[in-house]
C-alpha positions in Angstrom: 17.8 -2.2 -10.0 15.3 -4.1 -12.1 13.5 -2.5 -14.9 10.6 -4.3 -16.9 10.5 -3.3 -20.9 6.8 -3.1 -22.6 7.8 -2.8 -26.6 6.2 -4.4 -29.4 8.9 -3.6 -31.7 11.7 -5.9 -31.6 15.1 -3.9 -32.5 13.6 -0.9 -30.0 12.7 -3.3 -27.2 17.1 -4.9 -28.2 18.5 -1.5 -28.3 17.1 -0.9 -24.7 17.4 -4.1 -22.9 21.4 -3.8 -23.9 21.7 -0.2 -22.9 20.5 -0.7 -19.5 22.4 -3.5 -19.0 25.1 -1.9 -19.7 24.6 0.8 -17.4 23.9 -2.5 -14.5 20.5 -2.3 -14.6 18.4 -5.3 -15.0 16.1 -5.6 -17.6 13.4 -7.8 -18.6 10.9 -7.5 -22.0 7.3 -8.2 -22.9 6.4 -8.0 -26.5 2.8 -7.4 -26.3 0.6 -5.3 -23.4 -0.7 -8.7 -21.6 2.4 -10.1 -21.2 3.7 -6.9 -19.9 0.9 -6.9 -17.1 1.5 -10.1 -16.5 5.1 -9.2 -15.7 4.3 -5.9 -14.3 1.8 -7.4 -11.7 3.6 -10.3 -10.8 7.3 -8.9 -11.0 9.1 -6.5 -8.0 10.2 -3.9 -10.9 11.9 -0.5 -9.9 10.4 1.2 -12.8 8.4 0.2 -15.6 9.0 1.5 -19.2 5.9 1.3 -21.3 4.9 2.0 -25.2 1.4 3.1 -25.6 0.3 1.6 -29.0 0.4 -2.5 -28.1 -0.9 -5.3 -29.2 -3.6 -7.2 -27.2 -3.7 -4.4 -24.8 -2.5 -0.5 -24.5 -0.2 1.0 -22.4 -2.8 3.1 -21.2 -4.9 0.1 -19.9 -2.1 -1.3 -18.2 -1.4 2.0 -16.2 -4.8 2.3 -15.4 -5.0 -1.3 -14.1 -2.0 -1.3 -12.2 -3.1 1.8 -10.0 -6.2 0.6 -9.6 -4.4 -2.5 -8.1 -2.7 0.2 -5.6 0.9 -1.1 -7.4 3.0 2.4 -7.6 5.9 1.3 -9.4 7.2 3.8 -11.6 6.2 4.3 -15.1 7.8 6.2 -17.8 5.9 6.6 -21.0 7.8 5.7 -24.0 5.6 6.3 -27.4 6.1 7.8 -31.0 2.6 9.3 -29.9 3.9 13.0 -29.3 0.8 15.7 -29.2 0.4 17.5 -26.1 -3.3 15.8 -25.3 -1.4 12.3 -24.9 1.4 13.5 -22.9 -1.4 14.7 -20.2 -3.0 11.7 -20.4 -0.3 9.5 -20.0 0.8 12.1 -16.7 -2.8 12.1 -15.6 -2.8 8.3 -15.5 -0.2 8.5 -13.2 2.7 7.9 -15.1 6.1 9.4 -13.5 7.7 10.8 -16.8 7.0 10.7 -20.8 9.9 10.7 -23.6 8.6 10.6 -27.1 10.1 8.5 -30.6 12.4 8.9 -31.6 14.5 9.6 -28.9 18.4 9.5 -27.5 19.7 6.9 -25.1 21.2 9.1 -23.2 18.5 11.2 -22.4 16.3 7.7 -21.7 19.2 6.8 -18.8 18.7 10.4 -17.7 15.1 10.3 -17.6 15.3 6.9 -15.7 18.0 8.0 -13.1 15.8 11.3 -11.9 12.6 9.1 -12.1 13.9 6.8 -9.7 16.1 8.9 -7.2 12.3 10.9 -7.1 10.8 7.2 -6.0 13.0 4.7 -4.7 13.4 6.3 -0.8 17.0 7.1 -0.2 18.1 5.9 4.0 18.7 8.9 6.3 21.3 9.5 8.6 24.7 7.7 8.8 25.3 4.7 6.9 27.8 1.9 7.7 29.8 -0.5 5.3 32.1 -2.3 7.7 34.4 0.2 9.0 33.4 3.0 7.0 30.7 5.8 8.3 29.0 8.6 5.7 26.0 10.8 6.2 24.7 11.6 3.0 22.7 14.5 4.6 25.5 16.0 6.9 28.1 14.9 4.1 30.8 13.6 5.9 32.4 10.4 6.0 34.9 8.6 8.1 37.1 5.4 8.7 38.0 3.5 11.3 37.1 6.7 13.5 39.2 8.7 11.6 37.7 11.4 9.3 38.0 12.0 5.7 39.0 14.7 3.7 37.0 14.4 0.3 36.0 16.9 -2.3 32.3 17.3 -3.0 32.7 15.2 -6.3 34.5 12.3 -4.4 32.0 12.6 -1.5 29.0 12.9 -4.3 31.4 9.4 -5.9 31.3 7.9 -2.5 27.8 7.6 -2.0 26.6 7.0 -5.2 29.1 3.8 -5.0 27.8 2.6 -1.5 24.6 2.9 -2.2 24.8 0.6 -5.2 27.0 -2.1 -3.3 27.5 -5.5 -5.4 26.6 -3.8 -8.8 28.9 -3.2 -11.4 28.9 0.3 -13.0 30.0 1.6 -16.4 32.0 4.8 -16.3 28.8 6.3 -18.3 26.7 5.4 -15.7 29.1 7.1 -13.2 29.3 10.2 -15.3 26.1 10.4 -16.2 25.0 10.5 -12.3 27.7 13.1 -11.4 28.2 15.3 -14.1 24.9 14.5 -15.9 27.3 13.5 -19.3 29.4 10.8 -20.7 32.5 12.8 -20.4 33.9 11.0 -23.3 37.5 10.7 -24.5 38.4 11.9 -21.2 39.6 10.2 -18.2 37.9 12.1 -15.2 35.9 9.2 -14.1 39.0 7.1 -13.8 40.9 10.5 -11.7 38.3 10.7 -9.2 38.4 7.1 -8.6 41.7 6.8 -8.0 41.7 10.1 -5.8 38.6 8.3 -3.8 40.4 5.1 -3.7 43.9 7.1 -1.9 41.6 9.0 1.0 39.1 5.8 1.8 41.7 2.8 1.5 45.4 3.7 0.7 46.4 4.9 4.6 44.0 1.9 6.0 
């Protein structure tokens, strides 16, 4: 997924760009609020994360113009302003979530990941990857007409992996996503994996 950056300040606007990327997101910047409408207008971004206090232009402004140009991408506020009176702004405007500076990386990917599995419409019914049937609704799977016998946490690990086909993703991200934390100096990412990777592929 691609996410477009609106940060004046240079070290915040680093620190952001690299965590997403790490996570397999893809992220471009714009240093100053014209640039970023530029982007924002011309772009096909998933989400949009946006400072308020800009040069050339505010974040405000650029929220406001984009709706008024019927674009719905997704926009979560990202701004050291924290009273209550520009938090309702910033939702009134039509932004999708706001996180005040300073603020912890992990709750930014958190933020971003509910943001857009509330927007980015998720296919019904049965889904096929070459021999391979799940219905995230029904949540069931099953190969070569054969069905599987998965835990919910493998099934959960199934479809968050098909869905994302062709990306590569960080244990973090995969923790993050099931368990809602880096489970860290543990190796329960890596266990479910291989457990996933026994049922869906071993006997085929």
């Amino acid at each position: 997924m691609k996410i477009l950056i609106v940060e004046d300040e240079t070290k915040t606007a680093s620190y952001l760009r690299k965590g997403l990327v790490e996570n397999g997101f893809v992220a471009d910047v714009a240093f100053d609020g014209e640039q970023g409408l530029v982007k924002a207008r011309s772009g096909a971004y998933d989400l949009i994360i946006l400072d308020v206090m800009l040069p050339r232009r505010d974040g405000w402004s650029i929220l406001r113009e984009l709706r008024r140009l019927g674009k719905q991408t997704p926009v979560l506020f990202l701004t050291a302003r924290d009273a209550i009176p520009d938090r309702v702004k910033g939702l009134k405007l039509g932004a999708d979530d706001y996180l005040v500076k300073p603020f912890a990386f992990s709750e930014l990917l958190a933020r971003v990941q509910s943001v857009l599995r509330r927007t980015v419409p998720q296919p019904p019914g049965t889904l096929l990857i070459a021999d391979l049937e799940y219905d995230p609704v029904r949540r069931r799977a099953r190969r070569a007409g054969q069905w599987l016998d998965l835990t919910p946490t493998e099934f959960s690990l199934l479809v968050f992996l098909a869905q994302r086909r062709g990306e590569v993703l960080s244990r973090t991200r995969i923790a993050e996503e099931l368990w809602g934390v880096y489970l860290a100096g543990t190796h329960v990412v890596g266990v479910h994996v291989r457990r996933l990777r026994a049922t869906v592929h071993d006997p085929f």
